[in-house]
C-alpha positions in Angstrom: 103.1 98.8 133.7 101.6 95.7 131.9 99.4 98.5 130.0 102.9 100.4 128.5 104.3 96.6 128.2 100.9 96.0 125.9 100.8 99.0 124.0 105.0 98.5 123.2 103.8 95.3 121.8 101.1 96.5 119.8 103.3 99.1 118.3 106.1 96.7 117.8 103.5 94.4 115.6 102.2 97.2 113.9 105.9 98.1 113.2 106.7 94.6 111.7 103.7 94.3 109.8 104.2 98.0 108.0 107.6 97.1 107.1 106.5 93.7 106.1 104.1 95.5 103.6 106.6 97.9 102.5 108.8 95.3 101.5 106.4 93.0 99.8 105.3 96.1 97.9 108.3 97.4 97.0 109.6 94.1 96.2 107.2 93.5 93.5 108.5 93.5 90.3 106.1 95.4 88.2 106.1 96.9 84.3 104.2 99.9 83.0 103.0 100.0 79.6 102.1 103.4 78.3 99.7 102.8 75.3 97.2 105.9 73.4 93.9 104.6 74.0 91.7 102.7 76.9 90.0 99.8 75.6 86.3 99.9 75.1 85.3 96.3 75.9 87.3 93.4 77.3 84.9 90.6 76.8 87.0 88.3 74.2 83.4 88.0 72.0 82.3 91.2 72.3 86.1 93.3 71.7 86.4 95.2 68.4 89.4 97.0 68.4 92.9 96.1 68.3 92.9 98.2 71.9 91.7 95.0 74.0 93.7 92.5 72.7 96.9 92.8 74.3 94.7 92.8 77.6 92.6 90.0 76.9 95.7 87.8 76.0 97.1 88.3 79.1 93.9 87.3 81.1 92.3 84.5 78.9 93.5 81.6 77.5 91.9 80.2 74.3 91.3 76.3 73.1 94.6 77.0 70.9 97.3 79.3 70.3 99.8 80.2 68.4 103.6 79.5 69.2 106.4 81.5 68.9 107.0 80.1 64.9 103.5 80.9 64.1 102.2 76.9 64.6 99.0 76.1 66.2 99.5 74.5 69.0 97.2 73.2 72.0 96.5 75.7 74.9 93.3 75.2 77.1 92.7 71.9 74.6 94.5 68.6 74.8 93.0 68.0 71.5 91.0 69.3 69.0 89.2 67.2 66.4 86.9 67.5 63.5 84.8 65.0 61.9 85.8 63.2 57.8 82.8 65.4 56.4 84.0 68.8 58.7 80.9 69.2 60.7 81.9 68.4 63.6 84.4 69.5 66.2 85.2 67.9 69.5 87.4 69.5 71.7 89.0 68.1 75.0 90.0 70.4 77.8 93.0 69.7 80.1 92.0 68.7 83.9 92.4 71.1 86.6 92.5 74.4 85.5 90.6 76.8 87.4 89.2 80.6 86.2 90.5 83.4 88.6 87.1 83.4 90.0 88.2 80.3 91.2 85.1 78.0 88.9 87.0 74.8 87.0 87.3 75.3 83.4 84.8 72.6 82.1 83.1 71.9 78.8 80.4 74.4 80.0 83.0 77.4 79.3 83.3 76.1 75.5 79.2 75.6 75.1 78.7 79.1 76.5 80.8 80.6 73.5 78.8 78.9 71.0 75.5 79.3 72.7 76.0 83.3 72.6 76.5 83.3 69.4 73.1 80.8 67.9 69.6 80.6 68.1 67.0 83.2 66.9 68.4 86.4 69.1 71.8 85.7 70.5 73.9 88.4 73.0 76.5 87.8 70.4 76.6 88.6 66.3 80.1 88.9 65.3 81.5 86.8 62.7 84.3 86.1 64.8 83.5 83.1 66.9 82.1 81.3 63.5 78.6 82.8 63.3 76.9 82.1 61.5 78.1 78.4 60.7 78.0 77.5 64.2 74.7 75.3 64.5 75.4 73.7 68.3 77.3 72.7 71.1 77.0 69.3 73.1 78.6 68.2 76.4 80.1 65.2 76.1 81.5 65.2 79.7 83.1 67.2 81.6 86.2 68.0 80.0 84.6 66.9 76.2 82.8 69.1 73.5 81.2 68.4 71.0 80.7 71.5 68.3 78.4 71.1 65.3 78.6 73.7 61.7 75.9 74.1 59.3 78.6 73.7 56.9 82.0 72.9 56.8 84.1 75.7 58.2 87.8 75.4 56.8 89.0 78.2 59.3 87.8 77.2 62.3 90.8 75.7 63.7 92.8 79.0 63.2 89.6 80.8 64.6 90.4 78.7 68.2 93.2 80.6 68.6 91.9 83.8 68.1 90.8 86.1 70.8 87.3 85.9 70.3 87.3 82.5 71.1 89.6 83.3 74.5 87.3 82.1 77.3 86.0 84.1 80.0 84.3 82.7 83.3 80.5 82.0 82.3 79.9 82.2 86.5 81.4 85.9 85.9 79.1 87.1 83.0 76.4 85.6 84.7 77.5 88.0 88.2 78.3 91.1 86.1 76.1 90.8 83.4 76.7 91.7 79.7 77.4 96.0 80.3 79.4 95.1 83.5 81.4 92.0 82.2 83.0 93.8 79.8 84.9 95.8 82.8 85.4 92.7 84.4 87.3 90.0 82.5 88.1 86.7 84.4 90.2 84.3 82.4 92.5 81.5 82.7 95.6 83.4 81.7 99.0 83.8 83.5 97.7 87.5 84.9 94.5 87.9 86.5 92.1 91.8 86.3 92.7 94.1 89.5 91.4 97.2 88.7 90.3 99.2 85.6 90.4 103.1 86.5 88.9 105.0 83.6 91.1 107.6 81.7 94.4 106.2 84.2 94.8 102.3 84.1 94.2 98.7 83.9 96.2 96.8 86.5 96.7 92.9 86.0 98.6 91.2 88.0 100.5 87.6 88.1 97.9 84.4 88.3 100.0 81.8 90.8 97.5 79.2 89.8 98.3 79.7 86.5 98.4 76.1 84.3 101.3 77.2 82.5 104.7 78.8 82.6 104.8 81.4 84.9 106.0 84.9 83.9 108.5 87.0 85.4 106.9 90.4 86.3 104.2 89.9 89.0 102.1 93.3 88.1 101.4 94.8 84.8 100.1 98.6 84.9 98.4 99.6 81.3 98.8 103.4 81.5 96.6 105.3 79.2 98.8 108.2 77.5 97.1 109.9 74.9 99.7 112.3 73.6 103.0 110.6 71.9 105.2 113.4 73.5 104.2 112.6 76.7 104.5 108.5 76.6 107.9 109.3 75.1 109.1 111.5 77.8 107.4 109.1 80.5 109.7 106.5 79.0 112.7 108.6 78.6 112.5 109.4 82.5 111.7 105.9 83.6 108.6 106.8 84.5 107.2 103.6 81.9 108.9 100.8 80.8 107.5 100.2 77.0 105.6 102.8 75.1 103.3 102.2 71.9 103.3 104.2 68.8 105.9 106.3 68.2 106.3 108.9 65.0 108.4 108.1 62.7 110.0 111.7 63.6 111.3 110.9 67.3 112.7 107.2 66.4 116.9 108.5 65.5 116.7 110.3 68.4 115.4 107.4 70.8 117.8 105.4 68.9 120.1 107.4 69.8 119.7 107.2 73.6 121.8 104.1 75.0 118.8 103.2 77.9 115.8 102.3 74.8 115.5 99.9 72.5 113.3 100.6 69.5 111.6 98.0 67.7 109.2 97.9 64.4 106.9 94.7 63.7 106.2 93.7 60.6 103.2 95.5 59.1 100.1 94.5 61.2 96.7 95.9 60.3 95.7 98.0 56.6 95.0 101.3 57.4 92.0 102.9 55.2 88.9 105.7 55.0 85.5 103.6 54.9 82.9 105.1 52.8 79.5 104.9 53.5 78.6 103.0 50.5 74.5 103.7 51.1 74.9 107.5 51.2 73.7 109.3 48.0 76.6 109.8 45.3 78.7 107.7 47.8 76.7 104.7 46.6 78.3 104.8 43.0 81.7 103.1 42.3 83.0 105.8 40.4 82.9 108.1 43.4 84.4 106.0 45.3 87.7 105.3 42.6 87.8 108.6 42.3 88.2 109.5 46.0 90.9 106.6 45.5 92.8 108.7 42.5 92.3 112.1 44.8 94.8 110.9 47.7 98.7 110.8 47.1 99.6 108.1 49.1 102.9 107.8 48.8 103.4 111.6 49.7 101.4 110.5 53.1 104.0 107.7 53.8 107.3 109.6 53.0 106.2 112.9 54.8 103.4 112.1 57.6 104.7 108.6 58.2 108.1 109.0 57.7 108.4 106.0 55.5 107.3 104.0 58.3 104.2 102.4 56.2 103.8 100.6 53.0 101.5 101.3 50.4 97.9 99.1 50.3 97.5 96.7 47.3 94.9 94.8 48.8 92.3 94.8 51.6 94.3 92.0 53.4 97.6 93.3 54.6 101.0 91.3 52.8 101.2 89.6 55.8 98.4 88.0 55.8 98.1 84.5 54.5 95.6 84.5 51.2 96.9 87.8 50.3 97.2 89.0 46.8 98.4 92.0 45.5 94.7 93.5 43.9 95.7 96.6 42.1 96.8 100.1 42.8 95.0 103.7 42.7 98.1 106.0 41.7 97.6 109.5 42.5 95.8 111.3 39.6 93.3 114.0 40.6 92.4 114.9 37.2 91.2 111.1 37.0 89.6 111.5 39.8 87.9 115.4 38.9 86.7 113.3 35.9 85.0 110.6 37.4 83.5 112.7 40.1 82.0 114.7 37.2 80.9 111.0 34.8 78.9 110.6 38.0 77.2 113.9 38.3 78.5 115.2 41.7 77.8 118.7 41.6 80.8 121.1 42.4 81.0 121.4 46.2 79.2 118.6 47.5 79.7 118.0 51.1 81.2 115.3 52.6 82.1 114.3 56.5 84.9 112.6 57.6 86.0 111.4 60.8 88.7 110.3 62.4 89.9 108.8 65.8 92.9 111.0 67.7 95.8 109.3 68.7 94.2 105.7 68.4 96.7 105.1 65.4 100.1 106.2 64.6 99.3 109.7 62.9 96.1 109.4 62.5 94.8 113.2 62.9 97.4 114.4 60.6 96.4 111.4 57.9 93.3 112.7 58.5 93.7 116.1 57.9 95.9 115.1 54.5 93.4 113.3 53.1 90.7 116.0 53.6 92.9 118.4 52.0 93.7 115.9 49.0 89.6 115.7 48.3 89.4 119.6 49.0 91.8 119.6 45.7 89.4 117.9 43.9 86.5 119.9 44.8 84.5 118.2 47.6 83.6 120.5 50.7 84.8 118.4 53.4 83.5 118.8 56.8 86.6 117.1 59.0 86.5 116.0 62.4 88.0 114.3 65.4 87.0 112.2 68.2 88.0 110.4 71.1 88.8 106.9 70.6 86.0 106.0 72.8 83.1 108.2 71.8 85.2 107.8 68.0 83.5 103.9 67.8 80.2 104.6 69.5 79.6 107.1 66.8 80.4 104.9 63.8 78.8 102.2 65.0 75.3 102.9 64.5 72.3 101.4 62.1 72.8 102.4 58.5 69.4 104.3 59.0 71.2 106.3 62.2 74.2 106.6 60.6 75.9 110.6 60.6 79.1 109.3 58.9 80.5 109.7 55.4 84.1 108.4 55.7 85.7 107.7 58.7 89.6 106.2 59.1 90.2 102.9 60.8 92.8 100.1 61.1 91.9 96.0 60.7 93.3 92.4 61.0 92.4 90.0 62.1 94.1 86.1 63.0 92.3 84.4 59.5 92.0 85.8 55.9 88.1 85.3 56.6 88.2 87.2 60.0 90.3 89.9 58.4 87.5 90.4 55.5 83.7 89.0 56.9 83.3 91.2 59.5 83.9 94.5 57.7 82.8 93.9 54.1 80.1 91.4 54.7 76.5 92.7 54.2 75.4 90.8 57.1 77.8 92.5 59.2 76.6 95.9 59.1 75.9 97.3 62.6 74.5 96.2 65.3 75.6 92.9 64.2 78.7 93.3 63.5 81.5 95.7 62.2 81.2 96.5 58.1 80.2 100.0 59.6 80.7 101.1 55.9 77.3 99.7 55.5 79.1 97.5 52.1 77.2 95.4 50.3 77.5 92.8 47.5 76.5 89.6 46.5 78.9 88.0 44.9 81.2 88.9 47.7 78.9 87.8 50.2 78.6 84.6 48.1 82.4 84.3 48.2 83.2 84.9 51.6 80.5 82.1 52.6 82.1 79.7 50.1 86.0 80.5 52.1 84.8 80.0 55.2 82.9 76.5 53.9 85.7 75.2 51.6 88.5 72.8 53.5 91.3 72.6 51.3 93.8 75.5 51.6 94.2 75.9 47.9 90.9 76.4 47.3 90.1 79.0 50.2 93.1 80.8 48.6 92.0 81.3 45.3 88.6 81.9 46.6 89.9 84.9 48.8 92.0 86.2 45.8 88.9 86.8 44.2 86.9 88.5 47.1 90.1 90.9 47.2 90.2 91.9 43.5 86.3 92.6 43.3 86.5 94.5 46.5 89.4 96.5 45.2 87.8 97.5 42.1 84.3 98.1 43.8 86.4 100.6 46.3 84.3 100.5 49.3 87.2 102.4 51.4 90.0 104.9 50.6 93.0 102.2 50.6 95.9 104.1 52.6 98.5 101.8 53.8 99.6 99.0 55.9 100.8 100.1 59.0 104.6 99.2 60.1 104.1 99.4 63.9 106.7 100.8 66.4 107.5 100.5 69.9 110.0 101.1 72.3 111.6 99.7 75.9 113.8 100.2 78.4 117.1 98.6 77.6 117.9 95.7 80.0 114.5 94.3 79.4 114.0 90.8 76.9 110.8 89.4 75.4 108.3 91.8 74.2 107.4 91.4 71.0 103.7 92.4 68.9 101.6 89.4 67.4 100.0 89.3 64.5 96.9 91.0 65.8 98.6 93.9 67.2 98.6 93.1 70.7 101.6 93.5 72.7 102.9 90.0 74.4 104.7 90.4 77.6 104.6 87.0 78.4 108.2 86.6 78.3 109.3 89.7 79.4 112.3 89.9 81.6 115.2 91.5 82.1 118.4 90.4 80.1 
């Protein structure tokens, strides 16, 4: 009898605790994201695509941020200082804060950035963090550092509230090690990394230690949906909750449907073709003006893009403080026949280009245009596409490796100097950093050293002007168009909005 009486109880406990986990679970209150592409790397120094960011936001928290009116305000700093003559920051943490790992943020975290990117053979190359003006970092104490420059660096303060300088757990890297960490991110933020299932998910979910404001949704669920269709009809169904990317074709009928909102963001990122400016024939300007003249792009906007896009002027986007408006290419193929002839390209020559599929908003169908556009001026062009993935490995390769002619990609960054160093700087070429375009000129390099040097805004401005007209006229890429990005939600829900580095902030999502 006392056996039954046992095994009742058992069954009752077991009872209680299932429903106990049933309830929790169902009680959660969780949103899905459905965006096109998995993120390749989610270490904040080591991220180079647009992909990671709205990930590593979540997770890490940075010295500074950004509020909601664009002012730079303190995040994992109380304070951040820098010396009369600019060479020297000191930075002091708030107390307390722990990483998800459960380590104490110290000044340790802050040194560890700068060490990986100094010294003779760093992990870490990109321009990003302030390589290659960073000289040192010194502990003060515990919650004090003390950062020297070679030189002054007038950006530096925007550059703390970048997501390169977001700060992962140096215990972590140390565990996982530089090709594991980067599946592993363990930050400060208000969400902390669960689980990263390749070609399904990321899974984040809410930080209770967090330092700051807490957000409403305890889970966040990154779905990876390749196809636009499919995210669409996943969000028409309820299945997701907020989609990325949607073409320009299918917004008046999600308009139309009273349960999703649809927003657009101001333009975000340029959009452009890089060419390979070491590769024979590619190497001379007048090639590359007169791949420039070859491609209508205003017939690419109005018909691919559905108007949702704005033509390039510049290789900043308009957005972007420092930007200038640095000429225009109109379409002209018998301008650009004629060049292509001044430079002795014979008839035929063959070109590759390459692009990513469904990484941006049209982008295989841009693709395809612009390979038909050169067609009509008579280059054989040998076009292909790639997953987003394998897309970067294969363009990011030393210029001696290198299988690409052109190849399409989108870039901003959160500083005029961060949206032009590490793409058109010929110290960035891979494997440093990211000018996979293999660009190179002195007087830009000259300039770009002498922006990130000069202090007063006035000066960095003109300075930048400068760098954008030479690079126009030199036409290292294909200049496309700025990208007006779009996404949608189900109604009832408040708070999402895209920052100026594309990521998509849930922070304050809730419903209305």
């Amino acid at each position: 009898m006392r056996v039954r009486v046992r095994i009742l109880m058992v069954m009752v406990v077991l009872l209680v605790a299932g429903l106990a986990i049933a309830t929790t679970a169902s009680d959660l209150k969780v949103l899905t994201i459905a965006i096109p592409t998995e993120p390749v790397n989610l270490v904040p120094q080591q991220y180079s695509e647009a992909t990671a960011v709205s990930i590593i936001f979540h997770v890490c928290n940075g010295p500074l941020k950004y509020d909601e009116h664009y002012n730079i305000v303190p995040d994992l700093a109380e304070w951040v200082k820098v010396s009369e003559d600019g060479l020297t920051w000191t930075i002091k943490l708030k107390e307390g804060i722990k990483f998800h790992d459960g380590t104490p943020l110290t000044a340790e975290a802050v040194k560890y950035v700068v060490d990986m990117v100094t010294g003779d053979n760093p992990p870490i190359r990109s321009s990003c963090v302030g390589r290659p003006e960073l000289k040192s970092a010194r502990i003060i104490s515990d919650y004090v550092v003390e950062i020297k420059t070679k030189h002054p660096l007038g950006p530096f303060r925007e550059m703390l509230t970048g997501e390169a300088w977001r700060l992962n757990s140096p215990a972590a890297i140390e565990k996982y090690g530089w090709d594991e960490a980067n599946r592993h991110p363990v930050g400060t933020g208000p969400y902390r990394f669960v689980e990263w299932r390749s070609g399904e998910y990321i899974m984040l979910e809410r930080n209770p230690d967090y330092f700051g404001k807490q957000p409403y949704y305890d889970r966040l669920v990154w779905k990876f949906v390749p196809e636009a269709a499919t995210r669409i009809a996943m969000l028409e169904n309820g299945e997701v909750d907020v989609i990325r990317d949607i073409p320009g074709l299918e917004v008046p009928r999600l308009q139309s449907n009273p349960d999703i909102t649809v927003k657009a963001a101001e333009p975000n990122r340029v959009m452009y073709i890089a060419i390979n400016c070491q590769r024979p024939f590619l190497n001379d300007q007048r090639v590359r003006q007169a791949l420039n003249y070859a491609v209508d792009k205003d017939a690419i906007i109005n018909g691919i893009l559905r108007g949702i896009g704005k033509k390039s002027l510049s290789p900043l986007v308009s957005t972007k403080w420092g930007y200038v408006p640095a000429g225009e290419y109109p379409y002209d193929p018998d301008r650009a026949r004629q060049l292509l002839a001044e430079a002795g390209v014979p008839p035929g020559f063959k070109v590759k280009l390459w692009v990513p599929s469904g990484r941006y908003y049209q982008d295989k169908t841009v693709g395809e245009a612009v390979a038909n556009y050169l067609r009509a001026v008579g280059l054989d062009v040998d076009f292909q596409v790639f997953e987003w993935g394998t897309y970067l490995g294969m363009i990011r390769k030393p210029v001696e490796e290198a299988q690409h002619d052109l190849y399409m990609l989108g870039w901003n960054d959160v500083t005029s100097d961060l949206a032009l160093t590490p793409i058109l700087d010929s110290r960035q070429w891979p494997m440093i950093g990211t000018n996979r375009g293999y660009y190179k000129d002195a007087a830009v390099d000259a300039l770009l050293d002498a922006g990130r040097r000069c202090v007063n805004e006035e000066d960095r401005k003109q300075i930048y002007a400068r760098v954008q007209k030479i690079v126009w006229e030199d036409a290292p890429w294909i200049f496309l168009y700025e990208q007006t990005p779009l996404f949608a939600y189900r109604k009832g829900i408040t708070g999402i909005y895209l920052n100026s580095t594309d990521g998509l902030i849930l922070l304050n999502a809730r419903p209305e």
